[in-house]
N, C-alpha and C positions, 0 to 999 in steps of 0.2 A: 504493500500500500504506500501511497505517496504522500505526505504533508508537507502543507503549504503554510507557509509564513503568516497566513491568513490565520489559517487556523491556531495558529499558537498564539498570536495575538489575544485572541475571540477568548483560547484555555485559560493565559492568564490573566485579564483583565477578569473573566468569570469564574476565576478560584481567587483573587484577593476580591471581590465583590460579595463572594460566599464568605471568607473569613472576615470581612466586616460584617457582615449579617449572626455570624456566629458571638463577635467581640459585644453586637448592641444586645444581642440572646443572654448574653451572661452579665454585661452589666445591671440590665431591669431585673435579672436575676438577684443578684447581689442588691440592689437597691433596696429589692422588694423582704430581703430579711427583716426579722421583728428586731427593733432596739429602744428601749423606752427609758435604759437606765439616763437621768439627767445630769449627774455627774461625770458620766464618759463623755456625754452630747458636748458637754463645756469644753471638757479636756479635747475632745474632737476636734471642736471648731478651733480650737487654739491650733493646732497640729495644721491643720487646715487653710487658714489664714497664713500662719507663718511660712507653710510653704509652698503659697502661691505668692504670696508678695516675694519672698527670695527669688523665685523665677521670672516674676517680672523685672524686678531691678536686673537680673541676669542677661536679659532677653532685651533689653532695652541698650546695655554696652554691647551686646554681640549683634545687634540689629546693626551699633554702628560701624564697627570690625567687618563684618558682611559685607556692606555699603563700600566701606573705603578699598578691601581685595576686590569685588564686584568689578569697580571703576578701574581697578589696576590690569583687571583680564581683560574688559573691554578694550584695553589700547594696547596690552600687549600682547595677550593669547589665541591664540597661536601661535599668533605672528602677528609684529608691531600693526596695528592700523594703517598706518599711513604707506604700508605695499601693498594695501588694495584691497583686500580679504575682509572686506566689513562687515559683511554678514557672519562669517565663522565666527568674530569677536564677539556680534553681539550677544550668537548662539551659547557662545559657550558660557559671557556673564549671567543672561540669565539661566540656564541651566545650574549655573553656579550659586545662582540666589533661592532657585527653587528646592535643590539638595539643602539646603541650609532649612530653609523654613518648613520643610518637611520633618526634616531631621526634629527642630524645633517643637512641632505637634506633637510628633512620640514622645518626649521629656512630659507635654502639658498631660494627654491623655493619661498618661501613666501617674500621675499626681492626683489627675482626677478621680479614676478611680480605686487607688490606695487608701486616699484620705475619707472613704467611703467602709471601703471592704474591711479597715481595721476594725473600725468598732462594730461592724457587723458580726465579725468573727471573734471578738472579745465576747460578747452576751452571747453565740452560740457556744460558746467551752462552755457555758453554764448547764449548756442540754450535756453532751458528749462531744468526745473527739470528731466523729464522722463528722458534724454539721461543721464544725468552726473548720477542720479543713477543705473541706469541698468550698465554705465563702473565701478562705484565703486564695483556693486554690484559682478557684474562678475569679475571682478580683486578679489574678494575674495575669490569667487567662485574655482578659479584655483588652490587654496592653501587648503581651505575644501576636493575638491577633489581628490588631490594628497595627503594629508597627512593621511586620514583614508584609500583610497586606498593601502597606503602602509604601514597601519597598521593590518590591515584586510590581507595582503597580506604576511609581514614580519612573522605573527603569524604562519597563515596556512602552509606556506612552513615549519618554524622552527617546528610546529606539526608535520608535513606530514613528515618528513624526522628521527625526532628524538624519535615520540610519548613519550614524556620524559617531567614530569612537569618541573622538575628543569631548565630544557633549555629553556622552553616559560619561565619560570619566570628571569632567566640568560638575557634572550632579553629584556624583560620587565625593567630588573635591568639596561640595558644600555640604555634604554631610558630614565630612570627617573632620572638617575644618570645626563647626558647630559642637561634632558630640567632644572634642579632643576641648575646648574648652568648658562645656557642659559637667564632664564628667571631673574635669580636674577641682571647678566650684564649687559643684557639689560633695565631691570628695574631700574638701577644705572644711566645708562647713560642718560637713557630720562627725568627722574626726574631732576639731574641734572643741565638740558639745560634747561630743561619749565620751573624750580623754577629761574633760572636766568634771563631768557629772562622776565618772569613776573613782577620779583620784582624790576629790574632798569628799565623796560620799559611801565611797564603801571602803578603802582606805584607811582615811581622815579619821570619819565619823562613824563608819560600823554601819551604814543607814543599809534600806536595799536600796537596788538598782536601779527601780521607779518609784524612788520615793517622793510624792507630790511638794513634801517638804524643799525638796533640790531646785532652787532655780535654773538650774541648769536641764531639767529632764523636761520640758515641753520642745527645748533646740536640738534635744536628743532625738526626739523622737519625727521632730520636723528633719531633722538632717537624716534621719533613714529613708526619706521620702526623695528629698532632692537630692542625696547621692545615690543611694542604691534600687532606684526609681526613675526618676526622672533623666541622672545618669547612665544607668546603665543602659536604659531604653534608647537612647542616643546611641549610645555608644557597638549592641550589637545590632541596631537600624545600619548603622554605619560599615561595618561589619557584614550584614548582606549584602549591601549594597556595592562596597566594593568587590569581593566574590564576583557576581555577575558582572560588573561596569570590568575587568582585569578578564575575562572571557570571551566576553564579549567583544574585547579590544583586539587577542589573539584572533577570536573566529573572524571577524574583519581582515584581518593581517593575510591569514590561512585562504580563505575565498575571494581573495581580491575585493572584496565589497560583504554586502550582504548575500548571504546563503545556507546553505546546509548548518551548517557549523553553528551557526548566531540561534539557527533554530532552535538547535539542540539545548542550547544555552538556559534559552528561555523555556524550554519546553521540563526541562527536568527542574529549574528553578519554579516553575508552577508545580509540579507534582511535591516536589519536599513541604510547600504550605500546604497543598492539598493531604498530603501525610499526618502536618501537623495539626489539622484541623479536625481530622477525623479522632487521633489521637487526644487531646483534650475532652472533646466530648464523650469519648471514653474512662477518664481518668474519673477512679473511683478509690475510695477506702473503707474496710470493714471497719463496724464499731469497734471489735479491739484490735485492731489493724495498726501497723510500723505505718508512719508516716513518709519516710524516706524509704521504706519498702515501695510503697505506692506512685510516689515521685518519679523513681527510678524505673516502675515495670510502664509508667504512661513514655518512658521514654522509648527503653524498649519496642515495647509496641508499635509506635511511629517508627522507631526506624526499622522494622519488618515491614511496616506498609507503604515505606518508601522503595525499601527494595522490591517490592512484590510490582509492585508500579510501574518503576523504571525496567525491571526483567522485561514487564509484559510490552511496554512501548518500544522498546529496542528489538523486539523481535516481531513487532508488528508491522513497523516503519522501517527496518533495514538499519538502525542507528550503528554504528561504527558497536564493536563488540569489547574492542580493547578500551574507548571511552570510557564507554560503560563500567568496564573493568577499573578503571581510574578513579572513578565517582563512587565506587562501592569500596574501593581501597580508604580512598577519605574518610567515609562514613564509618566502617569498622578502626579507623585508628581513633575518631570522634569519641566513641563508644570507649574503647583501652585507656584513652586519655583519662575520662572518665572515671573508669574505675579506680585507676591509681591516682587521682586525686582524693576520689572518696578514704581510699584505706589510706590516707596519711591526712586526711582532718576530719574524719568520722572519729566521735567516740568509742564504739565500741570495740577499735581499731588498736595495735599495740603503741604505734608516736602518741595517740593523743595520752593514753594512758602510761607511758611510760615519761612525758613533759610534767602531767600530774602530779607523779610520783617524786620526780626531781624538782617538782616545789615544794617539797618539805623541809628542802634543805638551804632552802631563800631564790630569791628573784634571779641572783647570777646563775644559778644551776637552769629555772628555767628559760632565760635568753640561749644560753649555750646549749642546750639542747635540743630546742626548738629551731633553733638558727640551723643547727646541725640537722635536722629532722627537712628542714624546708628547702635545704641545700641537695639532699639525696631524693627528695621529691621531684625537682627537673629531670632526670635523668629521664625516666617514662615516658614522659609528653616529647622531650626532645630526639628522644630515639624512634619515638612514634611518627615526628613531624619529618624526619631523616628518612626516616624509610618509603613513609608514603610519599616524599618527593622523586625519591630514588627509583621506587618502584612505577609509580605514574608515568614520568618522566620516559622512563626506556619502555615502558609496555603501548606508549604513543609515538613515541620516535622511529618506531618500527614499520608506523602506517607506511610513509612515504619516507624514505633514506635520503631522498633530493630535499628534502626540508625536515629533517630531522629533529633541527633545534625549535625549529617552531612549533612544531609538532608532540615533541616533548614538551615544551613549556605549556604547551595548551590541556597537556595531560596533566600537571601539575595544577593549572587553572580548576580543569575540571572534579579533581582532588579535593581542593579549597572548597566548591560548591557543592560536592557530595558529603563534607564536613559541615558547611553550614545548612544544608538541607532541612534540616530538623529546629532547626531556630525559631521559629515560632511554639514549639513547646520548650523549649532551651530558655526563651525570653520567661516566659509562663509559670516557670518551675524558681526563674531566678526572681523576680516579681515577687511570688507565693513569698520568700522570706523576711522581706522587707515589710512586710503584710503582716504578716503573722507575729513580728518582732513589735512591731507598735500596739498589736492585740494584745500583748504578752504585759505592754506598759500599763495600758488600759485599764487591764482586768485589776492589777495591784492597788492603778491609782482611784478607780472606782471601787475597790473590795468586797471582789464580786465572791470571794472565798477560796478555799483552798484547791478544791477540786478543778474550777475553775483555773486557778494558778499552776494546778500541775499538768492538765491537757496544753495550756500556750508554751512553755515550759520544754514541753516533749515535742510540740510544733515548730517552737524557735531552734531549739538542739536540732529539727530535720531541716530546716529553711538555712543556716548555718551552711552545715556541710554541702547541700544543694547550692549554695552559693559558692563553694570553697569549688564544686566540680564545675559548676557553671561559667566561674570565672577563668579555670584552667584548659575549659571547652574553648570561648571567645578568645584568650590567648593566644592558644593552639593554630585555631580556625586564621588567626589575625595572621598566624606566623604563614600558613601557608597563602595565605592570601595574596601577604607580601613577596612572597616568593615567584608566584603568578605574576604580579605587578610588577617584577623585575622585571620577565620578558612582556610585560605591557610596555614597558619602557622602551627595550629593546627593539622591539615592532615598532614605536614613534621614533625612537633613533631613525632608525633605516629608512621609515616614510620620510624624514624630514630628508635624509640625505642622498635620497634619491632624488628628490627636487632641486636640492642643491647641488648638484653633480660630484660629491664629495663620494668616500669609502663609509661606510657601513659598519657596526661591528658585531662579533657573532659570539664573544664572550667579554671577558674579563681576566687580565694577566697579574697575580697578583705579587709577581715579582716586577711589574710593570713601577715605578715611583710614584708615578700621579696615582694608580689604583689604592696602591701602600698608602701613601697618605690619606685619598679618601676613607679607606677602611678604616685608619686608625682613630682620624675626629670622629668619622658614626659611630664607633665602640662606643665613645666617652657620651656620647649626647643622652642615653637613656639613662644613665647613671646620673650624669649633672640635674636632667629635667626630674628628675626623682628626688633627691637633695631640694630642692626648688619646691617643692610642693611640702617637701616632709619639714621645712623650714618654716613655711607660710603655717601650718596646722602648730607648730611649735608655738611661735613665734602668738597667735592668734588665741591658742588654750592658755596661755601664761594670762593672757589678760582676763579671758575668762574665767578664771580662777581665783582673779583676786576681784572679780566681781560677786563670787557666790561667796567667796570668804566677806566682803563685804555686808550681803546680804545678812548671813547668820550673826553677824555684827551685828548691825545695825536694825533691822525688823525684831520689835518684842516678840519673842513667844512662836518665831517659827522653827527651831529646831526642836524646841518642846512641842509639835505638835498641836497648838492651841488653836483650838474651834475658829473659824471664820479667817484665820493669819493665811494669807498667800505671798508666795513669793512674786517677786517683780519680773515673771516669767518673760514677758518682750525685752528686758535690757540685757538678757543673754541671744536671744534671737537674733537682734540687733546687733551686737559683738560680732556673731558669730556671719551674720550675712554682710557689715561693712567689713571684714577680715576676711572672708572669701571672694569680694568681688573684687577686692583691690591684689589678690595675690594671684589670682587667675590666669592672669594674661602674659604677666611675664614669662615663666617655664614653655607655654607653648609658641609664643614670639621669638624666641631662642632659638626652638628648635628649625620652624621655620627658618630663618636669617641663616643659621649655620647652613640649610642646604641649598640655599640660593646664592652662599659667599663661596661653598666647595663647587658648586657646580662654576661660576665664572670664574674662578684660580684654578681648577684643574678640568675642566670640561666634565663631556660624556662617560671618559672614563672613572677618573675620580667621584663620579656620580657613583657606577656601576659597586667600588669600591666603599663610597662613603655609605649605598644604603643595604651591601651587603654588612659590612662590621656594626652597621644598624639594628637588621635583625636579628645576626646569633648576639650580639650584646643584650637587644631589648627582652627578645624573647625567656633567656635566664634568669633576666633582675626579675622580670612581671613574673615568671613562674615562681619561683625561688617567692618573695613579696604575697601572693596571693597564696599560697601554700601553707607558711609558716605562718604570716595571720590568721588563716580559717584555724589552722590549729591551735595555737597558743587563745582564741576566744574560747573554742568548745572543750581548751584541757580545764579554763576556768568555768563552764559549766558543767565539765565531771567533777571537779569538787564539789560545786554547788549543789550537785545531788544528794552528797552527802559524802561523798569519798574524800580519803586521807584528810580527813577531822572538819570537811564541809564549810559552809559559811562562818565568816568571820575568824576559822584558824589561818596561823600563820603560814601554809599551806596555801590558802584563799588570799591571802596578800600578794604572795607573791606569783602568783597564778594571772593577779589582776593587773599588776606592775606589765609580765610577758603579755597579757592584752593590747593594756596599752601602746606598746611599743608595734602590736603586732597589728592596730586598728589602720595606720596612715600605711603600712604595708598594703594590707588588702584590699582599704576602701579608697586611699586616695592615688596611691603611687601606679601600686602594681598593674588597674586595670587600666592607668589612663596609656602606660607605654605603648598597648599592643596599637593603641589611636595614634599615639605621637609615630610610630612605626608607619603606620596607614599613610599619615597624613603627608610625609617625608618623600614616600615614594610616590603618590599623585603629586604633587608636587613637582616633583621631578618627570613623571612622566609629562605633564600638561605644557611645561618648560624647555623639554628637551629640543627644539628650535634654535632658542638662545643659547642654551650650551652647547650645542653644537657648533653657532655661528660665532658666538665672543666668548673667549676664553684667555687666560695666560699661559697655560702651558696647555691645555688639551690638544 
């Protein structure tokens, strides 16, 4: 049978139209739950408020950042304006503007409905576990499937309308551009408030964790929202989206134009939402049922119903078979990745348990252990991301030996996109924790009871770890993504230089000195942009801190407890969103400028070089950062269950101290690299013109 471009078009604008139909199915859902208690409704709306005004103030400096690269693509991208090509420039700025405010919506939608779904799922722990996690889950759910719907959607339209790499990649660059600050803000902010709230309140004071007393625990709970919410939904929007725009650039490169290849593209990037749409509405939990059992088989299941999909379309339509082979390669190292993040920040795992254990003996045992635990954790994902390039790579290099190299890279592309395939439950499951962790605050600071406290409790321990795989997933996915976006790079080298009558080039010498050099600054820039963020959360909690110590100073009668005394909950809000919006911009401005100063000092290759030592550097710190955080949180909720002498022993201190340390690891730093990685190489692809044409040594 033959398919026509027509029709894939027609598949995927009509699977992200289904999974918008499915996201408004589960929000009226989740709306429609009973919540009467008025004490959460307060504490709600607070959460609620705070972090929507964060987003707007965010969204109003990145509106202007947008506006001013917008105007810089228009005159220079592709190529300067003024040699003719006016239209490419304008295509590509607005493209560039519409990846941005896309991007943008997934952050809002994803706010919108957390600040919902929490305390929905706070009053259902009151029935059982089943209810409260099916509202977390599906309150995640609404944002999984809105945000790859409208990535899946934003691409196809910006194809269908433009057939033009540089445009998907132009959209692609406003996504990444948006979530790479998005996520670093939010990540500032939330850090911020939990490193304060922790360290004068369970620390300090002996308090719990939500204790309404804490002025600091309304900015905690807001910053769960605008970082691991709002951010992250940017962040693997961003994340799709590149996947497909870096394939779709090769199948271009590959067909001379539009053809076979592009189709395939989009064809299987509709079937993995369609996967994951079917999979969520699946996803189920027994009343005494493992919540991270359940998480983990709705994942399963999607990616059995991706593969059964894709089997049956490649042998319906004749689809290339080693493709194929390529896309199912991804998807199973997706899956491996997976696992071995779960068994290095799952509880019931031996790191977590054995970081526990080595806080009995103070905070320095657990840094060093944990550090050590987080260190032997990359090994998995990166021999995973190694192999499936290796493997893709040569099992598509074999189609055509006359184009080998493209051909290969387009198998590594297609790798990347059977690895994010599944992302629309991947978003869903990452959502759920964020969700269920503010249910968890709810429930204490309303005192909904004990029973109630120990279902969100067992919720936030499985949304945790789910986060800890989730984020080693997105990493992963980002690493091969970037690796695809090499030769998208590659492919815009060579298009540019065949216009320019110039040579070509078909790798990278890394004995070459211009490459050496480029490789060496990329190493450093994920390291420096990490310092930069972990400095701004420092720098930002310090004040914080001496504003709640202020508080318990100065307010009669709120650390006793006393009837009617509230904390001055907005002047940590505040703290913590004028200290996130002002430290935001600089780490990702950096990284930018370094790959626009390497690329005209060394050209093309020094590119090739700078944003290789990019991603084995990025890919290690964000793994190693997201690992050793998810762990060093959940070994200080295995004590809190009660193990090696429980809340408040000295055990529990220093368990919280390793949090601490382990919070700006995996909320702020780690996840924004695999974006700063992202953004480096679009970048550099959409530029490749100019560094091919002015350079110092290229």
């Amino acid at each position: 049978m033959q398919l026509e471009l027509t029709h894939v078009y027609v598949l995927s604008i009509a699977v992200a139209v289904l999974a918008f139909g499915v996201a408004a199915y589960f929000y009226t859902w989740v709306k429609a739950r009973p919540s009467s208690n008025k004490e959460i409704e307060t504490i709600s709306e607070y959460i609620r408020q705070g972090a929507n005004a964060f987003l707007r103030r965010e969204y109003v400096i990145l509106a202007r950042f947008v506006l001013i690269v917008g105007i810089l693509i228009l005159v220079f991208l592709p190529k300067p304006i003024w040699q003719g090509e006016v239209v490419d420039n304008i295509v590509m700025g607005v493209t560039y503007v519409v990846g941005a405010i896309v991007s943008a919506l997934a952050g809002k939608i994803g706010i919108m409905i957390a600040t919902i779904a929490n305390k929905k799922a706070a009053e259902a722990a009151v029935t059982d576990i089943k209810s409260s996690f099916l509202t977390g889950f599906r309150g995640g759910a609404v944002m999984g499937m809105a945000v790859v719907g409208a990535s899946l959607l934003g691409v196809t339209v910006v194809f269908m309308l433009t057939k033009s790499s540089a445009a998907v990649l132009g959209f692609s660059f406003g996504a990444s551009s948006l979530a790479l600050f998005a996520k670093a803000g939010g990540g500032i902010f939330t850090k911020t408030a939990d490193i304060s709230a922790d360290l004068v309140g369970k620390v300090e004071l002996g308090i719990p964790e939500d204790d309404p007393r804490n002025p600091a625990v309304i900015a905690d709970n807001v910053g769960d929202n605008v970082g691991d919410v709002a951010g992250m939904g940017a962040d693997l929007f961003d994340s799709h989206v590149a996947s497909l725009s870096a394939a779709l650039a090769m199948a271009i490169g590959i067909d001379n134009g539009v053809g076979r290849h592009s189709l395939l593209v989009l064809c299987f990037g509709a079937l993995g939402l369609l996967a994951s749409t079917i999979g969520v509405l699946m996803a189920r939990m027994g009343t005494n049922g493992n919540p991270t059992g359940a998480l983990n088989k709705s994942t399963y299941i999607t990616t059995g119903i991706f593969a059964v999909l894709t089997t049956a379309v490649t042998f319906l339509f004749d689809f290339e078979i080693r493709i194929w082979g390529a896309v199912m390669i991804g998807l199973l190292v997706g899956v491996v990745i997976g696992i071995a993040s779960d068994y290095f920040t799952n509880d019931n795992k031996k790191p977590v348990q054995n970081v526990a254990k080595a806080s009995e003996s103070g905070p320095a045992f657990t840094i060093l252990s944990g550090t050590s635990y987080g260190f032997l954790s990359v090994l998995p994902p990166l021999v995973g991301i190694a192999i499936s390039a290796l493997i893709s790579y040569n099992l598509c290099a074999a189609i055509d030996a006359a184009n080998s190299v493209q051909y290969g890279m387009f198998g590594i592309a297609m790798a990347a996109v059977g690895m994010l395939s599944i992302v629309g439950m991947i978003i869903s499951n990452d959502a759920y924790g964020p969700i269920v962790d503010n249910a968890r605050g709810l429930v204490e600071m309303g005192d909904l009871g004990e029973k109630a406290l120990e279902i969100t409790d067992e919720l936030d321990s499985a949304g945790n770890t789910v986060k800890a795989v989730t984020k080693g997933f997105a990493i992963s996915a980002a690493g091969l993504t970037i690796i695809a976006l090499l030769g998208a790079f590659m492919s815009e080298v060579n298009t540019a230089a065949a216009e320019l009558g110039v040579a070509g080039i078909t790798g990278f010498d890394i004995l070459n000195p211009v490459v050496f050099f480029g490789m060496i600054v990329g190493a450093a820039i994920p390291a420096v942009f990490s310092a930069m963020l972990m400095l701004g959360v420092d720098r930002n909690a310090q004040r914080m801190v001496a504003e709640i110590h202020r508080q318990f100073k100065e307010i009669p009668g709120l650390l006793e407890g006393r009837k009617g005394v509230r904390p001055e909950y907005e002047k940590c809000i505040d703290i913590a969103t004028v200290g996130a919006l002002k430290e935001l911009i600089p780490a990702g401005l950096m990284a930018i400028v370094a790959t626009v100063v390497v690329g005209f000092v060394g050209g093309v290759q020094a590119i090739g070089g700078f944003l290789t030592g990019n991603i084995v550097s990025g890919l290690l710190i964000a793994l190693f950062m997201s690992n050793s955080g998810g762990l060093w949180d959940n070994a200080k909720k295995y004590i809190e269950a009660g193990n090696h002498g429980g809340k408040g022993s000295d055990a529990h201190k220093a368990a919280v101290v390793g949090d601490t340390v382990g919070d700006p690891y995996k909320d702020t730093a780690g996840p924004s690299i695999n974006t700063q990685v992202t953004v480096v190489s679009l970048i550099s692809s959409l530029m490749a013109t100019l560094f091919l044409a002015f350079s110092l040594f290229g």
